[in-house]
Structures are given as structure tokens and as C-alpha cells.
N, C-alpha and C positions, 0 to 999 in steps of 0.2 A: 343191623341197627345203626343209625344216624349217631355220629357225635353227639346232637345235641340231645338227642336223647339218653343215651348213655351218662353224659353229662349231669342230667337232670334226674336220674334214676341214683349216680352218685352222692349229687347233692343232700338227694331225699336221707341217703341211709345215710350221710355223716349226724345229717340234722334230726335225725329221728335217736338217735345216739349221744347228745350232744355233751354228756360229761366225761365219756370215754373217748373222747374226739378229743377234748380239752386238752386231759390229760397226757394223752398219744402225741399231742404237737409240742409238751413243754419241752424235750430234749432237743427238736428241731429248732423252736423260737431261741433256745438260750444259744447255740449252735451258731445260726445266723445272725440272730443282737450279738455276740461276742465278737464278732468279724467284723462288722457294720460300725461298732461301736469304736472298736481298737484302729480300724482303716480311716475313719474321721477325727479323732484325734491326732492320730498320726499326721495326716494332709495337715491339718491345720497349724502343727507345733514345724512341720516342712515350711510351709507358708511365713510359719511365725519369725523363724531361724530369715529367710530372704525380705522380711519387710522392717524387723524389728531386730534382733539380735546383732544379726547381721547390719549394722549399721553405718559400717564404713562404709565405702565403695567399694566394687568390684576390683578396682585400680589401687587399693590401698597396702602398702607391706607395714606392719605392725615388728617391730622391735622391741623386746622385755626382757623383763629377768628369767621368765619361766615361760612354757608356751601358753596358749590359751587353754589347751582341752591336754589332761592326761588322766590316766585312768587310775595308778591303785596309790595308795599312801608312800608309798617309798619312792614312788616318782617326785611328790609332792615334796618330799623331807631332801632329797638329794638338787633339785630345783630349787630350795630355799636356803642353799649352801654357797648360791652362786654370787657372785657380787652383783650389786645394784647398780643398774641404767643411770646415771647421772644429768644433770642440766649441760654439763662439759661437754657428755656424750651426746648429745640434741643439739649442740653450739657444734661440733666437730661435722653430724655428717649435715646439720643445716648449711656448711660451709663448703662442704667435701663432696656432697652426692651431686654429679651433675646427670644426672638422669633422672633424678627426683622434679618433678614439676612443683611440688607442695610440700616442706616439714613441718611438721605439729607435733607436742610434748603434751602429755597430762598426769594428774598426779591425783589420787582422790583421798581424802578423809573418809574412815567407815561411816560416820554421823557426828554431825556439828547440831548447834542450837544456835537456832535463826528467831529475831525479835524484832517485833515493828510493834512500837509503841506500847499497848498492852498486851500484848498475842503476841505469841511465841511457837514453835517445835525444836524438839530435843532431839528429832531421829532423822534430822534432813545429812542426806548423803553432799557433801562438799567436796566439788570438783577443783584443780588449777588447771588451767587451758591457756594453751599459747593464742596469740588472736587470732591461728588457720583453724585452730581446730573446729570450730561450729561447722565450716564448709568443707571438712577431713569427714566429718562424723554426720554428714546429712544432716545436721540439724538446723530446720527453718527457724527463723528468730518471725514470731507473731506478731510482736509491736515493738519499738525501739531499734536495736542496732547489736551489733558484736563489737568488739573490743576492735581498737585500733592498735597498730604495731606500737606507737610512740606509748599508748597506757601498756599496752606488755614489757617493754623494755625499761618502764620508769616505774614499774609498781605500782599502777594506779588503780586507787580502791572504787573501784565499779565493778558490778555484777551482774550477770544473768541469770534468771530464776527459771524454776516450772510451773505449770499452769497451778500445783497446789498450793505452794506458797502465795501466788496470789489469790486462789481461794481464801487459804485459811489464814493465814498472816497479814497481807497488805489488805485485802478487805476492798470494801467500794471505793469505786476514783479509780484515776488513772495511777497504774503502779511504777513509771516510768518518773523518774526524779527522785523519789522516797530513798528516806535512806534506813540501812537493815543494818543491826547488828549479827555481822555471822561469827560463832563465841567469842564476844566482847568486843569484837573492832568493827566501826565504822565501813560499811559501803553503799555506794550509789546505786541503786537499778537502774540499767541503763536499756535491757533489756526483755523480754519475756520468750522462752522456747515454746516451740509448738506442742502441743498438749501427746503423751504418746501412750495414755489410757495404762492399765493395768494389767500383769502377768503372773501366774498364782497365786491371785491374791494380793499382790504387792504391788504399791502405787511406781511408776517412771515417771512420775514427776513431783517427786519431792526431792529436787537437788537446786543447788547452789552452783555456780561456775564462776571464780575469779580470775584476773591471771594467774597465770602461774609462779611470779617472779613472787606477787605478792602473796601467793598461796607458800612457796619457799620460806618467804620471812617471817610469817605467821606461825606457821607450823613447822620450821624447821627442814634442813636438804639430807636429813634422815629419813630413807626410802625409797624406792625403787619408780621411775621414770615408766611410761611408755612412749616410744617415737612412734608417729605414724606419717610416714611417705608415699604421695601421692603418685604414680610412675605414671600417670595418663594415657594408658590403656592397657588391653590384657596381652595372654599370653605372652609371648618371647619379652614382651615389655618390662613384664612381671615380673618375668624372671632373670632379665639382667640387671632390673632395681636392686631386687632381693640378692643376687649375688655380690652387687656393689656394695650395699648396705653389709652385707656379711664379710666386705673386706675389711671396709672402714673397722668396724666394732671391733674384729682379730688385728687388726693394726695396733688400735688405741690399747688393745690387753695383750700385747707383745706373747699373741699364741702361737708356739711352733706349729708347720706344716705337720698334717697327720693328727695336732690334736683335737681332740673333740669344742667344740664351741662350750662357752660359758653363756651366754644369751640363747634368746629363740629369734627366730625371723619369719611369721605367718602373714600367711596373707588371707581373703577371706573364702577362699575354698576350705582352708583347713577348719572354718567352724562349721561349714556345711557337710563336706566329708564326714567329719567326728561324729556329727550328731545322726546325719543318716546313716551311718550304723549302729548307732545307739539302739533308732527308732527300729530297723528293720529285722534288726534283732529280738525284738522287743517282739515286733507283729508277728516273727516267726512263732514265738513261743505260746501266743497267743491264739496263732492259726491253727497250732499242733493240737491244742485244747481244745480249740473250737469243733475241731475234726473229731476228735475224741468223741464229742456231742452230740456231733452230728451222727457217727456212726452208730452211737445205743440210742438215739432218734428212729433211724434205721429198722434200726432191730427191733425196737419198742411197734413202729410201722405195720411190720412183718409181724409179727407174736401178737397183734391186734386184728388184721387182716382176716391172718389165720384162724383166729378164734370165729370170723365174721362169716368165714364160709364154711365153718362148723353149723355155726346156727342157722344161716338160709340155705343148706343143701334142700332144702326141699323146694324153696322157693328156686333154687338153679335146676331141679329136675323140672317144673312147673316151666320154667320157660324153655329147656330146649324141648319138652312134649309139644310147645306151641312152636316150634320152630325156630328159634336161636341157636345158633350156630355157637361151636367153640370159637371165633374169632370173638363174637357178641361178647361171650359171657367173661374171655379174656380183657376185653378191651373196656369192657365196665368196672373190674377189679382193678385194672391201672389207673383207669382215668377216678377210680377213688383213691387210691394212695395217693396220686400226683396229686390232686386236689389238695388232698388233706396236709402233703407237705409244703405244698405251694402257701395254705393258708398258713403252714407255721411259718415259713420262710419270710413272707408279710408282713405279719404281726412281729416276728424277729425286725425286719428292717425298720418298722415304729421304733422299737422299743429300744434297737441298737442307738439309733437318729436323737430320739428321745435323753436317753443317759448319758449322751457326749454333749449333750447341749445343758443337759442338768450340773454335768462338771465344770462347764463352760461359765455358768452363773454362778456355781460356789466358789472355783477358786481359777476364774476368768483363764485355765488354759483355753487356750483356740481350740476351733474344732474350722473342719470345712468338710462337706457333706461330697460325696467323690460321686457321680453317675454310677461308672462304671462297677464300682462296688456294691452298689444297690443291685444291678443287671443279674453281678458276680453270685453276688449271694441269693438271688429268687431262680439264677438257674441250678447252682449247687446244691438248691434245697430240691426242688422238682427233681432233679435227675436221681439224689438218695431215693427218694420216695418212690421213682419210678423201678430202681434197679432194685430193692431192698421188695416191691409188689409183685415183682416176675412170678416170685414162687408160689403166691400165696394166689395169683391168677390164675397160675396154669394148674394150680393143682384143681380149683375151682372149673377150670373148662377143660378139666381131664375126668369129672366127677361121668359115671356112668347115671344117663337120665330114668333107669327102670330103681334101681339102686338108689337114686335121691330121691324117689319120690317115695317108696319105702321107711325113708328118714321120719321119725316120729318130730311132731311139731314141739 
């Protein structure tokens, strides 16, 4: 018997079947959309952490009170014990780091209220920035300018906004000269940042950025600093910034050798590290499920198979009377399960592709659709189908043809 006939003989009985076919592939479809779905997400929130999270530079060592990424609540409570980064500490190693190409300080407000004429917001996130930091922080200025050292060191009340504030506050015209109340004091827009779109749901560009000197006087030099030092390039570079940076800081807080640091000193590996364990973790648990699915997929295969060559033993004595070989009648019971899981596998990789992009539009996580995960998952689906049809084939082209043709219809 030819492939394509075999093929076509398969066809015929899933289609002749078609709600016990349905049925048969929902453990495979959910199986491979669970993998498909969890793997694109993943890539994407991967993606997301290198274009968007990740917004310093490669080059960049980060200095704070706490580190970026920790995981349980007592890290959290014992890191909130420690003394705060100060403007001193930003004036000492802006002075002291000579390995450092670039230092930059910032400070944020959880949310200020921003007002331009009659329009207003109450939830804009209010940055202080030294005038490196826009070029610390990757961030392109779209029209206007960044701050000049003379307005950082005098306080000068001009600001840089994001694209929603001039959405929704400055309104038409040019938003460059206008000037905003951010809570109750007077500044210039001097500037405008590059638009940097949304992440679960939540706008990145509803903030404010002042200096920082004037962000201090406004709001008071209660709280916690971040330093960010430029070292101009990676590895060994990185890491003699970061070890210099960690001199300076244990200088300035007179800590004996052996003890533990009161600051962190990260650089941008460690937000990518953190998180792809986070995620990989994540896909394990998810792949372990998914496998679960696949495998009473499997079995569901098999226990429908089986029932298939219960009902056409007469139609399998009918063909090897005409001459069909036990390879034939083999190779037609595989090349139905493969089928049939291939089709769930399919319709899985829709349906996976599909629910990462419907997540993607409710609460704007990324997603990025992986090749290889698609390949992954329509051969992991085929091969269950083809191993889980072995039995239910051979028992099929082990059937004696005097014996099935016996078989009442």
C-alpha cells in the first residue's frame, strides 16, 4: 500500500468519525497550546526585560539602598533597614570614581499631580534626574532637549515629560515652552521622551523628570538615591567599576573588612539573570503540566484507536483476504493516530499563538511567537500519537484474516 493511500484511507475514517475525532484531540490540543502559549510569552517578557526593563546600558553599574530583584519579604524588611544613598554619596563617587566614564543620580515620587491650564493628572510618576541621566537611561528626548549641567546644579525648574502628558495635559501645539504645575510649583517643558508604549496594562509614559537638586528641594533629601555609573564597556570593565564603586560606598560608611555591605551594587546582567529564572521556572512547571496532557492525550489516542479496530476487524480481515500485508494494515493505523495527533498538535499551536496574543491585548504583556517552538511542539505532538498507535496497530495487523472476517458487522 502507497503512503498516499494509506493516508487517504486515514483521512477518510477520522472524517467519517468526526465527533469522536474532536474529542480524542482535546487533551493533545490543550497539551500543545499550553507549551506554545507559555513559550511565547516567555520569549517575549525575555525580549521585553533586553529592550524595555532593561534600560540602562549594558555598561551601566547601579548603586542603591536595596538591590533591584529579591525574592521573599524578609529580604525586603531587612534591605529597608539599611541607610539611604544620599546626594553626598552621588557628589563623592561623581568625584572619586575614575573608571567611571558617566555618573548620574535619581530619585522618584510614587505619583505627583501634573496641571497645564485646565487639565490635569493625579497619578503621574515624578522623576529627579541629574542631567546624564537621559543618556545613563537610553532615553531619546523626541523634541526639545535634556537638561544642562548649569540648570542641575542651580535648580532650575524645567522638565521633561512623556508622550502622555502631552497627550492628555499639554494638548495641541507645540509642548515645548509651556509651563506645568508638577504639585503646585511652576516648570518649563523643555523637553519631550520618546514614547515607550505600555506594560501590563500600565502606561511608561506618564512621568515627569526634573532635576534632581530641584526635585531635593521640592520634596525634601528624605530618601533613598540611586547612582548610576557608566564604566564604558563590559566585562573586566564592569567589574573593576563595580568593585571601585563598592570601595568608595564602604569608605564613605566606615565598614570594617569582612563586613557585609549596607548598599547593593548591580549591574544589568543581574535584572536579566533574576528574571530568566523567574520565567524558566515558570515554563518548567508549566511544560510538566503540559506533558501531563499530553500524555492522557495519549492514552485517550490509544483507547479510541483500540475501540476502532474493534469495529472494522472485519473490514481488516476484507483487506488482507484481498491481499494487504501486515505491514499495510500497520502502517494505516499509524499513519491515523499520527494524523489525528498531528491535527491536534495544529490546532494546539493556533490556539496556543492565539491566547498569548489575546493576553498581549488585555494587559499589553509581550509575547514573540519562537519558530522553533511551533516545530517543538507539532513533532512532540506526532510522535505521542505515533508511540501511544504502536499497539493499537499491531494488534490490528496481528488480527487473524479467517477470524475477522467472522466478526459480525
Amino acid at each position: 500500500m502507497l503512503f498516499t493511500e494509506a493516508l487517504k484511507l486515514a483521512l477518510q475514517s477520522l472524517w467519517a468519525n468526526k465527533m469522536r475525532t474532536i474529542l480524542t484531540l482535546l487533551g493533545m490540543v490543550i497539551g500543545v497550546a499550553s507549551v506554545i502559549m507559555v513559550v511565547t510569552l516567555t520569549n517575549g517578557a525575555k525580549a521585553f526585560v533586553t529592550a524595555k526593563i532593561n534600560t540602562y546600558g549594558a555598561s551601566v553599574v547601579t548603586v542603591s539602598k536595596m538591590p533591584q530583584t529579591f525574592i521573599t519579604i524578609e529580604e525586603y524588611l531587612d534591605f529597608q533597614k539599611r541607610k539611604d544613598v544620599t546626594f553626598d554619596d552621588y557628589r563623592a563617587i561623581l568625584d572619586e570614581c575614575r573608571s567611571c566614564v558617566s555618573v548620574g543620580a535619581s530619585r522618584s515620587n510614587q505619583t505627583g499631580k501634573v496641571v497645564y491650564q485646565t487639565k490635569s493628572t493625579t497619578d503621574t510618576a515624578v522623576r529627579g534626574w541629574t542631567w546624564t541621566m537621559p543618556a545613563l537611561s537610553n532615553m531619546n528626548i523626541d523634541s526639545g532637549r535634556s537638561f544642562t549641567e548649569v540648570e542641575d546644579e542651580h535648580s532650575t525648574r524645567v522638565a521633561i515629560v512623556g508622550c502622555d502628558i502631552v497627550d492628555n495635559v499639554l494638548g495641541y501645539g507645540d509642548p515645548l515652552g509651556k509651563e506645568i504645575r508638577v504639585d503646585g510649583s511652576p516648570y518649563t517643558v523643555v523637553g519631550v521622551g520618546e514614547c515607550q508604549g505600555k506594560m501590563m496594562g500600565q502606561s511608561m509614559d506618564n512621568w515627569v523628570a526634573i532635576p534632581l537638586t530641584a526635585f531635593l528641594h521640592g520634596y525634601g533629601a528624605q530618601g533613598s538615591l540611586s547612582i548610576f555609573a557608566d564604566a564604558g564597556g563590559g566585562g573586566e570593565v564592569i567589574d573593576a567599576v563595580s568593585d571601585e564603586l563598592r570601595v568608595i560606598m564602604r569608605a564613605r560608611r566606615h565598614l570594617a573588612p569582612g563586613t557585609p555591605d549596607t548598599f547593593s551594587v548591580d549591574t544589568s546582567a543581574t535584572f536579566q539573570n533574576m528574571l530568566s529564572k523567574v520565567l524558566n521556572n515558570f515554563g518548567a512547571v508549566v511544560a510538566a503540566i503540559a506533558a501531563v496532557s499530553l500524555v492522557i492525550g495519549g492514552i485517550v489516542i490509544m483507547n479510541i484507536m483500540l475501540v476502532s479496530v474493534t469495529e472494522r476487524t472485519r473490514e481488516i480481515g476484507i483487506r488482507k483476504a484481498l491481499g494487504a500485508r501486515r505491514k499495510d494494515i500497520l502502517l494505516q493505523f499509524l499513519i491515523e493516530s499520527g494524523t489525528m495527533s498531528l491535527a491536534g498538535g495544529m490546532i494546539g499551536v493556533v490556539a496556543g499563538i492565539a491566547v498569548a496574543k489575546v493576553i498581549t491585548l488585555l494587559i499589553s504583556f509581550p509575547s514573540v511567537v519562537a519558530l522553533w517552538s511551533i516545530l517543538v511542539g507539532l513533532f512532540v505532538a506526532t510522535a505521542v500519537g505515533l508511540f501511544f498507535g504502536v499497539y493499537p496497530a499491531y494488534k490490528a495487523a496481528s488480527l487473524d484474516p479467517i477470524v475477522a472476517l467472522r466478526a459480525e458487522l
